[in-house]
C-alpha positions as a Markdown table, in Angstrom:
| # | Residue | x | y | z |
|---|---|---|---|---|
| 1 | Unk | -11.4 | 9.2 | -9.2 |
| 2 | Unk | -13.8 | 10.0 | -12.1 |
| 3 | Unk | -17.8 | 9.9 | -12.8 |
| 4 | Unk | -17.6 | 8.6 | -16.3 |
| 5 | Unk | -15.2 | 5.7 | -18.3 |
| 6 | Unk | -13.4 | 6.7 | -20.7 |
| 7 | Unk | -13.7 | 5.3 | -24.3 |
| 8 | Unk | -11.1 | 7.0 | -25.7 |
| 9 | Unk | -7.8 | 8.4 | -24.1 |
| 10 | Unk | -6.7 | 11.5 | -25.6 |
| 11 | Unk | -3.1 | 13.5 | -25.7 |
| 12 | Unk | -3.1 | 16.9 | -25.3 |
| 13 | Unk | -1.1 | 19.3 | -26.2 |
| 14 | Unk | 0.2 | 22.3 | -23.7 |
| 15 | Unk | 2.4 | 25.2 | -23.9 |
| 16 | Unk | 5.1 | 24.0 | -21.2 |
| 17 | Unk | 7.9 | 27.2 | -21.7 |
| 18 | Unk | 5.4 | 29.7 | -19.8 |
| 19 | Unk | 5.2 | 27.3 | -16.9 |
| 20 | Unk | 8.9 | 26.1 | -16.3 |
| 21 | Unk | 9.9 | 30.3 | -16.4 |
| 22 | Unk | 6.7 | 31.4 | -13.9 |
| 23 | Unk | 7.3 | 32.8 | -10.4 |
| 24 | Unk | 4.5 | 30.7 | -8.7 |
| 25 | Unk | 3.3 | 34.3 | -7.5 |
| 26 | Unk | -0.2 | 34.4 | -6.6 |
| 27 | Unk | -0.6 | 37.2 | -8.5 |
| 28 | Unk | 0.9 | 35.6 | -11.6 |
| 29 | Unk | -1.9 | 33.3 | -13.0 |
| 30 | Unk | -1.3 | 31.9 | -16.8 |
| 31 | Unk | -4.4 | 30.6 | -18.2 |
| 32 | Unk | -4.2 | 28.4 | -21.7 |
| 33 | Unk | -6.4 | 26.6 | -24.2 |
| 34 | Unk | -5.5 | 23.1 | -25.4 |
| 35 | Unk | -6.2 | 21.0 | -28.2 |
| 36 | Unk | -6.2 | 17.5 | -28.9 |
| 37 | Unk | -3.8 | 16.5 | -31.4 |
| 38 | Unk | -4.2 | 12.5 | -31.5 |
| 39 | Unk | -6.4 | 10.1 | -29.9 |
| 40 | Unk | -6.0 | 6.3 | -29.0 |
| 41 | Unk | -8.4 | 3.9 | -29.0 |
| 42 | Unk | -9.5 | 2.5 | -25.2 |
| 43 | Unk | -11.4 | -0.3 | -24.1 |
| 44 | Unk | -15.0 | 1.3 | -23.1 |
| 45 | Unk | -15.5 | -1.0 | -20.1 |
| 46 | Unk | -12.8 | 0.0 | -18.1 |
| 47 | Unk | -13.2 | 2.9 | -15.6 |
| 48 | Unk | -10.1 | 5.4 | -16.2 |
| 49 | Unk | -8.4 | 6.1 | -12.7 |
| 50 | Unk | -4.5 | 6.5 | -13.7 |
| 51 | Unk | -2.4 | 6.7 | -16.2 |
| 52 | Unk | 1.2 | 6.1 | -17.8 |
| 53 | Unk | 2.9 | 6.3 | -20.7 |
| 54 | Unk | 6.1 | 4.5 | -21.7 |
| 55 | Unk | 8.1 | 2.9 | -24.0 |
| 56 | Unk | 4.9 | 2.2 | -26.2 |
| 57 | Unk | 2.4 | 1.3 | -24.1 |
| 58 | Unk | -0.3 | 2.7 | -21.1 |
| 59 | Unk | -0.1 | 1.2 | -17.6 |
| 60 | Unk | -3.8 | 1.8 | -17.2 |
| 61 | Unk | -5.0 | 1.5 | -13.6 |
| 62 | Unk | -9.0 | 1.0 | -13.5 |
| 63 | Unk | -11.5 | 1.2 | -10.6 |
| 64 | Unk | -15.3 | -0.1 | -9.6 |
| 65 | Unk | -15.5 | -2.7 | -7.1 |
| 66 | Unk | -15.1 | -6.0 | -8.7 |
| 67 | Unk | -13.5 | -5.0 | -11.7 |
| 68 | Unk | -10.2 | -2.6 | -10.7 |
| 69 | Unk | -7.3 | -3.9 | -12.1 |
| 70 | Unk | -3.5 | -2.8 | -13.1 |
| 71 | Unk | -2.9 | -3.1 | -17.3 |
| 72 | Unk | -0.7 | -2.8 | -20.0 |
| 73 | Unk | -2.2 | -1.8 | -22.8 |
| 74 | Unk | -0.8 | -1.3 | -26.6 |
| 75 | Unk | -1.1 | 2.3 | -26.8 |
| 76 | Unk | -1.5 | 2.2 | -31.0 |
| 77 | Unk | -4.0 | -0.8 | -30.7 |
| 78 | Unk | -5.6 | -0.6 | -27.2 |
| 79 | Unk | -5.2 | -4.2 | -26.9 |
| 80 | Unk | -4.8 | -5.3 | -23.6 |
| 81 | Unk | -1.4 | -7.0 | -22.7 |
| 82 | Unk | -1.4 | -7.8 | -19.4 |
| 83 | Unk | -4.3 | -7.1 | -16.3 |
| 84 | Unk | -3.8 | -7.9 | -12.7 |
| 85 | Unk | -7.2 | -8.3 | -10.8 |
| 86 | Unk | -7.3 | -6.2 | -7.3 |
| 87 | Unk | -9.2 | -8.2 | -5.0 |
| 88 | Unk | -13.2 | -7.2 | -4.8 |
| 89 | Unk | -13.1 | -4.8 | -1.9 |
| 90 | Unk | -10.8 | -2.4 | -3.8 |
| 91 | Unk | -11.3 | 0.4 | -5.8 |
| 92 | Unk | -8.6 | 1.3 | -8.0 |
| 93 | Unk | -7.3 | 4.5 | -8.4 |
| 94 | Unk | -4.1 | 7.1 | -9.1 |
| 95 | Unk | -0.9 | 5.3 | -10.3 |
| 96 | Unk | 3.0 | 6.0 | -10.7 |
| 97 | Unk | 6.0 | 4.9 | -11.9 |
| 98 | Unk | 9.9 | 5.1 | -10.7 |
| 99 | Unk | 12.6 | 3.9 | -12.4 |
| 100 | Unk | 10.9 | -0.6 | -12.3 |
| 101 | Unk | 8.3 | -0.2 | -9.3 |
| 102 | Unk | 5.2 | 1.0 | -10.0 |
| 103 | Unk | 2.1 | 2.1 | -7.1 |
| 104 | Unk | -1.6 | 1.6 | -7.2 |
| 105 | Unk | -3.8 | 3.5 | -4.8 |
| 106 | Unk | -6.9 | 2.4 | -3.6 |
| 107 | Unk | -10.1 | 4.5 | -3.0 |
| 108 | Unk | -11.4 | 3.8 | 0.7 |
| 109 | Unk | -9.0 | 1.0 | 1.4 |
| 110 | Unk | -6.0 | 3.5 | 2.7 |
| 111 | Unk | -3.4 | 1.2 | 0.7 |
| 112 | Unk | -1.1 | 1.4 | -1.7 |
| 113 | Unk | 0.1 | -1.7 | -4.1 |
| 114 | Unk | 3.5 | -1.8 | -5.2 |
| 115 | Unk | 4.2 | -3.7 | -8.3 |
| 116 | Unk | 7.5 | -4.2 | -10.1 |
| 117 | Unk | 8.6 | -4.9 | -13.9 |
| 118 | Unk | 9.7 | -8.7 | -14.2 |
| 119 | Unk | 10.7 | -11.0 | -17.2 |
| 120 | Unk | 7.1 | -11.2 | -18.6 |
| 121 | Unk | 5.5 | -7.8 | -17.9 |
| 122 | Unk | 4.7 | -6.7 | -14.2 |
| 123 | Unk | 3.9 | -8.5 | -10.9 |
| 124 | Unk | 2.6 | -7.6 | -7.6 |
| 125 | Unk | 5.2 | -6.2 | -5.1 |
| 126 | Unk | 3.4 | -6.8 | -1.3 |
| 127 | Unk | 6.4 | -6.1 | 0.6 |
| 128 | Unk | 6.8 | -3.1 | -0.7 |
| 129 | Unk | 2.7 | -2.0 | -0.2 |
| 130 | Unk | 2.5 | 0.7 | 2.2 |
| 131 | Unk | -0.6 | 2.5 | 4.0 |
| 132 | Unk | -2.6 | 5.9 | 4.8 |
| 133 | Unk | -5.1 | 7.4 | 6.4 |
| 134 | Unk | -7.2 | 9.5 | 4.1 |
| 135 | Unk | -8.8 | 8.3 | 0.8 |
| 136 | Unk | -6.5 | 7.6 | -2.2 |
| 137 | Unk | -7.4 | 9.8 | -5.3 |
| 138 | Unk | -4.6 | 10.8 | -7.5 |
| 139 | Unk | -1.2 | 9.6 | -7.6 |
| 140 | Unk | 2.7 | 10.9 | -9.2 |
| 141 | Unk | 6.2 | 11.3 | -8.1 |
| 142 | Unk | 8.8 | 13.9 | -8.7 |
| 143 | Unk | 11.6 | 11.4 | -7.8 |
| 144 | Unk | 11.7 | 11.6 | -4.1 |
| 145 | Unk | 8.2 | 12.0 | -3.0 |
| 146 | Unk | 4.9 | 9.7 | -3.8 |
| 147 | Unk | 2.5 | 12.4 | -4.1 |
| 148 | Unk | -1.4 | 12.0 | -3.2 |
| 149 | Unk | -4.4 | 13.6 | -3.0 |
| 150 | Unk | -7.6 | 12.9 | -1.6 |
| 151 | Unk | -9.9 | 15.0 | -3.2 |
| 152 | Unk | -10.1 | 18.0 | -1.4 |
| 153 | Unk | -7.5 | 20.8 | -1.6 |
| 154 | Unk | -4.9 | 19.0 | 0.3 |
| 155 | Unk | -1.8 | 17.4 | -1.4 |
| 156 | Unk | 0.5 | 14.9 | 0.8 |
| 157 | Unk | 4.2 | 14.2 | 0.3 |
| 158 | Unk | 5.7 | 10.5 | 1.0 |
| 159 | Unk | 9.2 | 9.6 | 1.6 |
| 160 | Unk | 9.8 | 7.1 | -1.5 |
| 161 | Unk | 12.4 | 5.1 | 0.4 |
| 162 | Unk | 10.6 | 4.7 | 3.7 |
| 163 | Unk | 7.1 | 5.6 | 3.0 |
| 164 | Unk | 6.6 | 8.2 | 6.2 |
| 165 | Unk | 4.9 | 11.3 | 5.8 |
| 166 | Unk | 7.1 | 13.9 | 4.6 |
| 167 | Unk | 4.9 | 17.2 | 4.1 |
| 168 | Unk | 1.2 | 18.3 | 3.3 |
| 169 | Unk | 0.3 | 21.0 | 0.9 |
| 170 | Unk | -2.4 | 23.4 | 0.6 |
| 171 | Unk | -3.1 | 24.1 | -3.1 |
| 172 | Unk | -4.8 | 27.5 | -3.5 |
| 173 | Unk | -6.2 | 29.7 | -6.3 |
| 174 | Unk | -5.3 | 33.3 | -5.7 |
| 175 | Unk | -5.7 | 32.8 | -1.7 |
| 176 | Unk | -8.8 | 30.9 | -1.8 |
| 177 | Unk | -8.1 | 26.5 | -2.0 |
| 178 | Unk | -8.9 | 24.2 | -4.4 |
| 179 | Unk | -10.7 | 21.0 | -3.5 |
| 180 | Unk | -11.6 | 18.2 | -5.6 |
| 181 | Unk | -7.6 | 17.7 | -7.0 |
| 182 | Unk | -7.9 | 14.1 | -8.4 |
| 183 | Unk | -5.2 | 12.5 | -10.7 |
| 184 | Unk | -2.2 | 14.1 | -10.8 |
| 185 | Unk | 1.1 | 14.2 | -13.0 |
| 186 | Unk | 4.4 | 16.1 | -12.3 |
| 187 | Unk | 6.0 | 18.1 | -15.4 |
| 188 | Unk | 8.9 | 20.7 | -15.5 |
| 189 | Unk | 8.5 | 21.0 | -11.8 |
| 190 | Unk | 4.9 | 21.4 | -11.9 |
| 191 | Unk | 2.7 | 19.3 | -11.1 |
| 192 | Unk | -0.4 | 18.8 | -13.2 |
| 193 | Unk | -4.0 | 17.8 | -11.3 |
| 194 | Unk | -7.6 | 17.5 | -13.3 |
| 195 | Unk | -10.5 | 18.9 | -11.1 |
| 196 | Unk | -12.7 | 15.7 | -10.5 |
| 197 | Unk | -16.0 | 16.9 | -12.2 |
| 198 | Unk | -14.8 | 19.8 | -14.3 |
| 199 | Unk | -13.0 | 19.9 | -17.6 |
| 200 | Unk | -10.2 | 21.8 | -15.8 |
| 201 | Unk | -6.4 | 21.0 | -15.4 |
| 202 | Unk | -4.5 | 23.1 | -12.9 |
| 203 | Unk | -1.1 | 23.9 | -12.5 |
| 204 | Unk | 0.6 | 24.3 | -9.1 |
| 205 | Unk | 3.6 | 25.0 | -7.4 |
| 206 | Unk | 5.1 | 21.8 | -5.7 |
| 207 | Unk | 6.4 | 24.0 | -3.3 |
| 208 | Unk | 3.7 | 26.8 | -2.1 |
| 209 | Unk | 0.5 | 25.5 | -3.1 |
| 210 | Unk | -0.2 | 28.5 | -5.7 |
């Protein structure tokens, strides 16, 4: 989840060769700057909590009670496209994308929404909705899994064809865990996590949690 909407959303650009090639040794820590190098315009009322990019446009997933919803939005323009409404007592959060289904967490609600593309843009999915027990923060795949996080240091793997608990990960900084992992996007065999109130992005290994 995040503390503050974002007006703009913003590309930016990293130095991936470094990553792919590292050992995942806790010993073997790569820091980088970054720097933005374009920026798209955003509605300002809508609460960031996931994001996609394809073909053209963002598949925006927004939170606060009452106003969480699933969009497409023209990424040049920021116009909206298309918004599904989640019902009042959900909080939108982490989203992802494989191959024409598409999940939605929810914050405190322990439920995931499955959408799917259709003829006219996207529609919900419920048979395909599945459940957890911990809060839903941040959201990605790497093909097989649905990967989650919670907020604190601990990452959980889901079976994408039958939903069950597959694994949970301990992500950890040089021995000592990491908490407050919120969205999350897997690159190169990394995966990619911001550090809910911090202007960090960490890097960790899908495997051993360093």
């Amino acid at each position: 989840m995040t503390t503050t909407r974002n007006i703009f959303i913003t590309f930016l650009l990293f130095v991936l060769t470094n990553i792919a090639d590292s050992s995942g040794s806790e010993n073997t820590v790569n820091h980088w700057q970054v720097r933005k190098i374009r920026q798209y315009p955003s509605d300002p009322q809508a609460f960031t909590q996931g994001l996609i990019y394809d073909k053209g446009n963002f598949y925006l997933s927004t939170g606060q009670y009452g106003r969480s919803s699933l969009r497409i939005v023209d990424a040049e323009t920021g116009k909206v496209i298309q918004s599904i409404p989640l019902s009042p007592d959900q909080f939108g959060e982490g989203v992802t994308m494989e191959d024409d289904t598409f999940y939605q967490l929810t914050w405190k609600k322990g439920k995931a929404l499955a959408y799917r593309k259709g003829n006219s843009g996207i529609e919900r999915d419920p048979q395909n909705d599945f459940t957890y027990s911990h809060q839903g923060w941040g959201l990605t795949s790497d093909g097989e899994h649905l990967i989650l996080s919670d907020g604190s240091a601990t990452i959980r793997f889901y079976s994408q064809k039958d939903k069950s608990l597959v694994k949970t990960l301990k992500v950890t900084y040089r021995g000592s865990p990491v908490s407050r992992i919120n969205e999350m996007e897997y690159v190169q065999g990394k995966i990619f996590a911001n550090l809910l109130g911090t202007n960090m992005i960490v890097v960790f290994d899908p495997d051993s949690g360093n």
